[in-house]
Chimera marker file (.cmm) of the C-alpha trace (Angstrom):
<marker_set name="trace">
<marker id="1" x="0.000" y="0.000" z="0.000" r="1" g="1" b="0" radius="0.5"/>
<marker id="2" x="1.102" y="3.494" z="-0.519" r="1" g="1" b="0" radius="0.5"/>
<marker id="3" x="1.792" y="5.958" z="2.516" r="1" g="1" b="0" radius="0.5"/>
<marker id="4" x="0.355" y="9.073" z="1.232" r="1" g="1" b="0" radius="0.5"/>
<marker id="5" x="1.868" y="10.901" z="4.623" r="1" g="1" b="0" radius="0.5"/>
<marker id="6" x="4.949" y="11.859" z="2.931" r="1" g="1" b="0" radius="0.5"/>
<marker id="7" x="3.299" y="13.835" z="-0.157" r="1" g="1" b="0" radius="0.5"/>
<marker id="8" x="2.431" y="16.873" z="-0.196" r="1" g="1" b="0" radius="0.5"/>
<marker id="9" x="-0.796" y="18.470" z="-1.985" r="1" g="1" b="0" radius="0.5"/>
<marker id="10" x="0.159" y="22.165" z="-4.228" r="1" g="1" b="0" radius="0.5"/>
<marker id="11" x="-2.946" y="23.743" z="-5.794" r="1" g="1" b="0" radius="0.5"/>
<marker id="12" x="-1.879" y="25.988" z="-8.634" r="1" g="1" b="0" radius="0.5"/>
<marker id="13" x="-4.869" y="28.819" z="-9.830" r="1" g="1" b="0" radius="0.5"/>
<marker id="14" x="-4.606" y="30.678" z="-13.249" r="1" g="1" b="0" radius="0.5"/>
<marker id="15" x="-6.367" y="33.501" z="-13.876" r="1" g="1" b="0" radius="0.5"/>
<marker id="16" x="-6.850" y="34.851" z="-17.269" r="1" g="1" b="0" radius="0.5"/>
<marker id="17" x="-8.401" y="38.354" z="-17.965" r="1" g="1" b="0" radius="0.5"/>
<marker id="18" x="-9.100" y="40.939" z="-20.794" r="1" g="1" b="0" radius="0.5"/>
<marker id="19" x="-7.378" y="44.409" z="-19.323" r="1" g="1" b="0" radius="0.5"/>
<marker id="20" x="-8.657" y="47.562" z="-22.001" r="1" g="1" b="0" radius="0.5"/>
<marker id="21" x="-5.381" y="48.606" z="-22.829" r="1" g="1" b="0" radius="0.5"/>
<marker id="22" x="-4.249" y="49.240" z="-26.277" r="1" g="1" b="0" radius="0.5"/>
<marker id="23" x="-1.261" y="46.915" z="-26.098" r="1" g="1" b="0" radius="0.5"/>
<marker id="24" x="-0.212" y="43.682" z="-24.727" r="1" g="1" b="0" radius="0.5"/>
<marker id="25" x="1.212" y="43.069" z="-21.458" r="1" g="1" b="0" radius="0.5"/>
<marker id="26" x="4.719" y="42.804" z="-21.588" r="1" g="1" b="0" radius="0.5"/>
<marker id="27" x="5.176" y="44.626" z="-24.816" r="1" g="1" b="0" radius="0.5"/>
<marker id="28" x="4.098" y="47.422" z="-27.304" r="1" g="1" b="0" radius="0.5"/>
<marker id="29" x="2.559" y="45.233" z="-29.951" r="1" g="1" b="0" radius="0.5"/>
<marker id="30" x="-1.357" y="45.886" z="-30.141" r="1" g="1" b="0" radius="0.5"/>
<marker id="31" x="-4.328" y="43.763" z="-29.424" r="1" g="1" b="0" radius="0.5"/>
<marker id="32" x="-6.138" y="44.359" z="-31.921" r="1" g="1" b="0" radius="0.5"/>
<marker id="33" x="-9.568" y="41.828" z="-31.599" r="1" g="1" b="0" radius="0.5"/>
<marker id="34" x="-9.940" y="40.438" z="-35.236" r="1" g="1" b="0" radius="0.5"/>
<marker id="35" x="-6.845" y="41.461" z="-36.866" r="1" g="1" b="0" radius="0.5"/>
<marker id="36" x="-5.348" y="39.898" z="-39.551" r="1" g="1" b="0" radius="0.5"/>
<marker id="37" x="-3.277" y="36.629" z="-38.548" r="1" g="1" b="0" radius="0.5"/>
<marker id="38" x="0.408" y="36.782" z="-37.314" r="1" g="1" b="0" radius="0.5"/>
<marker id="39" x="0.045" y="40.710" z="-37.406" r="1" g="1" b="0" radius="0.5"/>
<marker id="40" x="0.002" y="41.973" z="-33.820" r="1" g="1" b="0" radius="0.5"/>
<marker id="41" x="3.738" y="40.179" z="-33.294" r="1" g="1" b="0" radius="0.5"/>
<marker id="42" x="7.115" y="41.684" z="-32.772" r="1" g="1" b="0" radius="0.5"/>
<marker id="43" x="10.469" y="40.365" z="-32.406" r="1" g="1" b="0" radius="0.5"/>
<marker id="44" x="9.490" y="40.347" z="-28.020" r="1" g="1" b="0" radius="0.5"/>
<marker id="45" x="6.293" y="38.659" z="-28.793" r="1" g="1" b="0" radius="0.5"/>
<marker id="46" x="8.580" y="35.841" z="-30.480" r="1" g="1" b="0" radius="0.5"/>
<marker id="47" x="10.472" y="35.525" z="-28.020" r="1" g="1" b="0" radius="0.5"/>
<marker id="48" x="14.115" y="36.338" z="-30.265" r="1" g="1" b="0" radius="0.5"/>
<marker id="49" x="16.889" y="36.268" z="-28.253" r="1" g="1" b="0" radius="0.5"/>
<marker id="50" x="17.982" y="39.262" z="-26.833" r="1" g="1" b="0" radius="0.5"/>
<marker id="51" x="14.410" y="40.882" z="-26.185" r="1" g="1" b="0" radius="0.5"/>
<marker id="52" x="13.677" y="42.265" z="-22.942" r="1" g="1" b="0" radius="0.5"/>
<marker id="53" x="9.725" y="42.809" z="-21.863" r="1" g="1" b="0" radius="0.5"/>
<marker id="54" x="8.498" y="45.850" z="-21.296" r="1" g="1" b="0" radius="0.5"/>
<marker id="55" x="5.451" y="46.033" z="-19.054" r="1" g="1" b="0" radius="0.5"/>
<marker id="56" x="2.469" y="47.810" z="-19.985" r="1" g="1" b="0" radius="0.5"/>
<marker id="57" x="2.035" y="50.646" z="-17.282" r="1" g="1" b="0" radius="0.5"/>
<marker id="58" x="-1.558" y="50.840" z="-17.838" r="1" g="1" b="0" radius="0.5"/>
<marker id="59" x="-1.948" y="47.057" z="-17.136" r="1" g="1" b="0" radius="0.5"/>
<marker id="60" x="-0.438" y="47.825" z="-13.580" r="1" g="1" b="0" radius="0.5"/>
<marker id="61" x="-2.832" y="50.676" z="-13.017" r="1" g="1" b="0" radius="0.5"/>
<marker id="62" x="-5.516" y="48.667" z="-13.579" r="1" g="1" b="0" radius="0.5"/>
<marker id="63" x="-4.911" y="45.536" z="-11.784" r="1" g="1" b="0" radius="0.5"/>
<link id1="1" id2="2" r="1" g="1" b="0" radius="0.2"/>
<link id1="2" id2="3" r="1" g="1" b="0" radius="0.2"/>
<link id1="3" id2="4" r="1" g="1" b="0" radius="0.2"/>
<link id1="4" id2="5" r="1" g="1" b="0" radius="0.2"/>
<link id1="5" id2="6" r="1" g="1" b="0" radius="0.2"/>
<link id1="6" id2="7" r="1" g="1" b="0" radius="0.2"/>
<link id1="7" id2="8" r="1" g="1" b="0" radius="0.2"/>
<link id1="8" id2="9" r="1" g="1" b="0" radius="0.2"/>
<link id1="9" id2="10" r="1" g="1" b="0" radius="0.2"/>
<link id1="10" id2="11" r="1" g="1" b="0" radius="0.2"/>
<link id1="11" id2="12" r="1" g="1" b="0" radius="0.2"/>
<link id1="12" id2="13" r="1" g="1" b="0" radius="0.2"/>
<link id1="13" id2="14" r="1" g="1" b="0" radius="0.2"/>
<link id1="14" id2="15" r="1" g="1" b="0" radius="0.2"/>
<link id1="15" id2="16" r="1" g="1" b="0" radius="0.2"/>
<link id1="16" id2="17" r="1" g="1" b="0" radius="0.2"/>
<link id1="17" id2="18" r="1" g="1" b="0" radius="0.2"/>
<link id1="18" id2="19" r="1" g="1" b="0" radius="0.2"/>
<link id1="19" id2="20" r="1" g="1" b="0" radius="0.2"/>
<link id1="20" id2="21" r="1" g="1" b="0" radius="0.2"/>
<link id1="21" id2="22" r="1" g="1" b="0" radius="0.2"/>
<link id1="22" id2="23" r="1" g="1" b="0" radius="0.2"/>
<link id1="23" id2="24" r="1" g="1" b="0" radius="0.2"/>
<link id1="24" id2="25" r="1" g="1" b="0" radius="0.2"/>
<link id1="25" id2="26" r="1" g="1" b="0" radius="0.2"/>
<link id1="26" id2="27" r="1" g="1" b="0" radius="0.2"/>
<link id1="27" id2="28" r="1" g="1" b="0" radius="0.2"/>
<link id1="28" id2="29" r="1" g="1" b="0" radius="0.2"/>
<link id1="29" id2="30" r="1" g="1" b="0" radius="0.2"/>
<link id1="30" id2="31" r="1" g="1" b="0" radius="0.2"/>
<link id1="31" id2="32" r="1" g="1" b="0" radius="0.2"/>
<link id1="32" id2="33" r="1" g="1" b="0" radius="0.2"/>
<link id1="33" id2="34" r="1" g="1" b="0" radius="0.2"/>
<link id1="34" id2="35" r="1" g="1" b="0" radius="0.2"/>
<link id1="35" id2="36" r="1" g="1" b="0" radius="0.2"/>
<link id1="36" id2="37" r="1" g="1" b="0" radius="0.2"/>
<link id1="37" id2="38" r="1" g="1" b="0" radius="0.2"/>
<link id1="38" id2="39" r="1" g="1" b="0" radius="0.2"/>
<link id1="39" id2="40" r="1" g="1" b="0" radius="0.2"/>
<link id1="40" id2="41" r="1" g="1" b="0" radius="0.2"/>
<link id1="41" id2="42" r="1" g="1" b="0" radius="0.2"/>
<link id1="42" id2="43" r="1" g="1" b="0" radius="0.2"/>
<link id1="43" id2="44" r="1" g="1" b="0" radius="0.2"/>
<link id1="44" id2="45" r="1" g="1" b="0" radius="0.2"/>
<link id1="45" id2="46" r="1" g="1" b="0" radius="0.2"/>
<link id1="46" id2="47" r="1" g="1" b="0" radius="0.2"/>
<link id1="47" id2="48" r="1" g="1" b="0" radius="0.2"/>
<link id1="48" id2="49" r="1" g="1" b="0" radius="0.2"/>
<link id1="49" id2="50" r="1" g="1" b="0" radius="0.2"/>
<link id1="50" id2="51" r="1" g="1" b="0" radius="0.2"/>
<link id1="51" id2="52" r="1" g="1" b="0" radius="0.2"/>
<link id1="52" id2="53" r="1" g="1" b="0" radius="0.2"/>
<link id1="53" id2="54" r="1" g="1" b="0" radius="0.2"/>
<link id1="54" id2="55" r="1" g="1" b="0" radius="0.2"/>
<link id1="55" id2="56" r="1" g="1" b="0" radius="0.2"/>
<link id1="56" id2="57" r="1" g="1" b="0" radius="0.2"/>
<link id1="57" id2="58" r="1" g="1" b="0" radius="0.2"/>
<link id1="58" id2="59" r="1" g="1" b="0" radius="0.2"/>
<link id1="59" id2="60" r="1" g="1" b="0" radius="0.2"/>
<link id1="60" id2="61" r="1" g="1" b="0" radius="0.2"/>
<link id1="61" id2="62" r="1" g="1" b="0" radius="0.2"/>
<link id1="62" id2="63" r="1" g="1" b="0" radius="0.2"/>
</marker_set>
């Protein structure tokens, strides 16, 4: 039988939300609703290497 004792339970919660700003979170790109595909991306949305994020200051205000 296994002794459950030594475990330990971790409950992870992720929230998702729509903020009205006029760009995404941790860059400038915009989030445009309905745009055309593959258009809203930048070099930071990719993920390139040697991007830094940017947070969006009016994300933090609202939050």
């Amino acid at each position: 039988m296994i002794d459950f004792a030594s475990y330990e339970i971790v409950v992870g919660l992720e929230v998702h939300a729509r903020l009205l700003t006029a760009s995404k979170l941790f860059c400038a790109d915009s989030n445009q609703y309905g745009a055309a595909p593959n258009t809203n991306v930048s070099p930071i949305t990719l993920g390139h290497p040697g991007t830094l994020p940017r947070l969006n200051k009016k994300a933090v205000e609202l939050a």
